[in-house]
C-alpha positions in Angstrom: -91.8 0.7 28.4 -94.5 2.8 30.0 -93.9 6.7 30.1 -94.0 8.6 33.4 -97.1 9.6 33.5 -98.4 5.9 33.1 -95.9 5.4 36.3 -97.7 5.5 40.1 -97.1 9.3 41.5 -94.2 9.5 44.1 -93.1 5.8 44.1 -90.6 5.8 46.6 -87.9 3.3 44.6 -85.1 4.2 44.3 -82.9 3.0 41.6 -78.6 2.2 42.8 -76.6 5.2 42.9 -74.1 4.8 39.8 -70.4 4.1 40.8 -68.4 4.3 37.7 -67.0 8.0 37.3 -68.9 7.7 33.6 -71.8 6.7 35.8 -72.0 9.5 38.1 -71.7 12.3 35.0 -74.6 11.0 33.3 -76.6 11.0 36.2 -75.3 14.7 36.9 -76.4 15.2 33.0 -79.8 14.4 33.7 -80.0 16.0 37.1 -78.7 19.6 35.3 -81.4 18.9 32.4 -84.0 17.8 34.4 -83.3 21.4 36.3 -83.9 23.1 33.8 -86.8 21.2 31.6 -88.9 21.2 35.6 -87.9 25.0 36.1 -89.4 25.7 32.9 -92.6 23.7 32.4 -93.0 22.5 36.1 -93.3 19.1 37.6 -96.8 17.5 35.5 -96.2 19.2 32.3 -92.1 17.8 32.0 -91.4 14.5 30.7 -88.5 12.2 31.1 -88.8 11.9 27.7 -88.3 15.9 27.7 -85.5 15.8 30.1 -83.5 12.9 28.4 -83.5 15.0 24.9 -82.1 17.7 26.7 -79.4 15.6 28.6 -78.8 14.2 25.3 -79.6 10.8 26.4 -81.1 7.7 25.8 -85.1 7.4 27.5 -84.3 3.9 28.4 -80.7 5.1 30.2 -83.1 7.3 32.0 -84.2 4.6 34.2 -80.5 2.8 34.9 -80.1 6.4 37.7 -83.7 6.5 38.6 -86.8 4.9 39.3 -88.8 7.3 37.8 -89.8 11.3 37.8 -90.4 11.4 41.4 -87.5 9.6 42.4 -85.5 12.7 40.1 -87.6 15.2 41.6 -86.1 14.5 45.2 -83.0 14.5 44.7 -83.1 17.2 42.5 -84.3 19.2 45.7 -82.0 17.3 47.8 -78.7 18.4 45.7 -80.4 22.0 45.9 -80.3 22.4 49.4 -76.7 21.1 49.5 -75.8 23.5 46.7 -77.4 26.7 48.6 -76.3 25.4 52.2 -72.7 24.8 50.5 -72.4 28.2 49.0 -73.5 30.0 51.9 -71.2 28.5 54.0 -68.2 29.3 51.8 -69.1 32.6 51.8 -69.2 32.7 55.4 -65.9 31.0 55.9 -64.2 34.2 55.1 -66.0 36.2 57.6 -64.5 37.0 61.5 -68.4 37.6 63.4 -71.6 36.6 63.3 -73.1 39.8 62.0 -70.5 39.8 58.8 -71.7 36.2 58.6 -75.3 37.0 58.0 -74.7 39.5 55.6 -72.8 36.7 53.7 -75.3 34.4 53.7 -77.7 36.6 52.4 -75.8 38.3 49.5 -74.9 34.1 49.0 -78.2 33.3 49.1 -79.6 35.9 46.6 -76.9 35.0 44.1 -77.7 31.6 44.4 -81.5 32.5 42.8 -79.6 34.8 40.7 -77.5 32.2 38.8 -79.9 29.1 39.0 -83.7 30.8 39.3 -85.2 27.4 38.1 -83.4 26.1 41.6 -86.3 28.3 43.5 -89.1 27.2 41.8 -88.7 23.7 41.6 -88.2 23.9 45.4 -91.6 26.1 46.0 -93.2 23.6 43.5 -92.4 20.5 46.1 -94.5 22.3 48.5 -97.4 20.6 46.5 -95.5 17.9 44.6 -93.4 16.0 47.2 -94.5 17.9 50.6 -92.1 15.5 52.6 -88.9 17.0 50.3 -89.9 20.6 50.8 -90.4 20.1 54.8 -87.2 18.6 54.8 -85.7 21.0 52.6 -86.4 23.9 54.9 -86.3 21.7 58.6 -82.3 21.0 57.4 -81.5 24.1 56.6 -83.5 25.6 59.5 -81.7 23.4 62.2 -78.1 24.4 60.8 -78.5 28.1 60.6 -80.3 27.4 64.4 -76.8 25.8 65.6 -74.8 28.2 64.2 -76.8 31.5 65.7 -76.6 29.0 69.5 -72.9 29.1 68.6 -72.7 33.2 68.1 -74.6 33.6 70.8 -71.9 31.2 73.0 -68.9 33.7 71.7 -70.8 36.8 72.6 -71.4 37.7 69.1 -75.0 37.5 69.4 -77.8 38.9 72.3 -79.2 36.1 73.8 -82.6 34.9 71.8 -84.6 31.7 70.6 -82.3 30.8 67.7 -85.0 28.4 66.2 -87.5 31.1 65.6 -84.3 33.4 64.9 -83.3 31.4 62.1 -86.5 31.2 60.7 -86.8 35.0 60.8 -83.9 35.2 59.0 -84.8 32.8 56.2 -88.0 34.0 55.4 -86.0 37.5 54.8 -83.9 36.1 52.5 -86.4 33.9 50.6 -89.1 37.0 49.9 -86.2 39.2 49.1 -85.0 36.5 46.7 -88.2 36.2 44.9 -89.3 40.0 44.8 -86.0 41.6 44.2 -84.0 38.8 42.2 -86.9 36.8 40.4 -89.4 39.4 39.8 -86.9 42.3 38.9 -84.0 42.2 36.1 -80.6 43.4 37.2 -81.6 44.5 40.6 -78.7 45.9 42.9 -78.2 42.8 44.9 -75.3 44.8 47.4 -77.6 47.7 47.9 -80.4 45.2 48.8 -78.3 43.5 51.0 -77.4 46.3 52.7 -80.7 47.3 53.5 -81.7 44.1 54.6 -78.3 44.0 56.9 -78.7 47.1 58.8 -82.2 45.5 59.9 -81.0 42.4 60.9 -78.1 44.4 63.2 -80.3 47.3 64.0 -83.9 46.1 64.0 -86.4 49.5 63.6 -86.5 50.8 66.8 -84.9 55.0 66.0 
């Protein structure tokens, strides 16, 4: 059997989604270990041969989930954008505005790079790896979070504003504040961040 790096980059196979409930933890297995192995070394240095020893599975299983690395590499953005979008909005659910919302979201968010930091830089590494899944990554997130400001602005929670370039505002606040605060810093004071960051949001920096 030919290794991955023999196999043609970004072959877009896909291999049958498993339907046994055995089936479907093996394939979260590898998912989790392929998290971590990509996080670590990054996309061209990590094997499947790397990421099956440390699913503690067969090479050749490898292969019954997914075509090959690139196939892996998708989805494992995909399920990272659920995971983050998911969080968020169960942190949201408990709030009663808009405003409270987005400080939710963003304390979410940060905790989200705090607990899984690999999650963050497998996603910036699609920006060169898979292009399409990093676009698609952000255009999904970006067009929820756009709905959802539309729908504050609707209850009179929100001014009236572009909501598209809103939300993209808002994102690229919580992904620089992520990365210089909860990547580049140990133990930083994520509520004291937020809070910071949420008085701008509400305020802006006019005195």
């Amino acid at each position: 059997m030919k290794n991955d790096q023999e196999r043609p980059k970004m072959n877009k196979m896909t291999a049958p989604k498993p339907k046994t409930k055995r089936g479907v933890e093996r394939r979260a297995k590898i998912l989790a270990a392929a998290e971590q192995v990509i996080g670590e070394k990054g996309f061209a240095a990590a094997s499947i041969a790397d990421i099956t020893r440390a699913a503690d599975t067969a090479l050749g299983t490898f292969y019954i989930y997914f075509s090959g690395k690139d196939e892996l590499f998708r989805e494992l953005v995909e399920d990272m954008g659920q995971a983050t979008r998911s969080q968020a909005a169960e942190r949201i659910s408990h709030t009663t505005n808009r405003l409270e919302a987005e400080r939710a979201g963003l304390e979410a968010y940060l905790m989200v790079i705090r607990e899984r930091p690999m999650q963050y830089r497998i996603v910036e590494e699609a920006r060169f790896v898979d292009p399409d899944a990093y676009r698609t990554y952000y255009m999904e997130f970006g067009q929820a979070y756009a709905e959802q400001l539309e729908a504050a602005v609707e209850k009179g929670e929100l001014a009236p504003g572009n909501a598209e370039v809103r939300a993209w505002a808002l994102m690229g606040i919580a992904k620089t504040l992520g990365e210089r605060f909860v990547l580049w810093e140990d133990g930083a004071d994520i509520d004291r961040i937020v809070t910071e960051a949420h008085k701008f949001i509400c305020n802006g920096m006019a005195p």
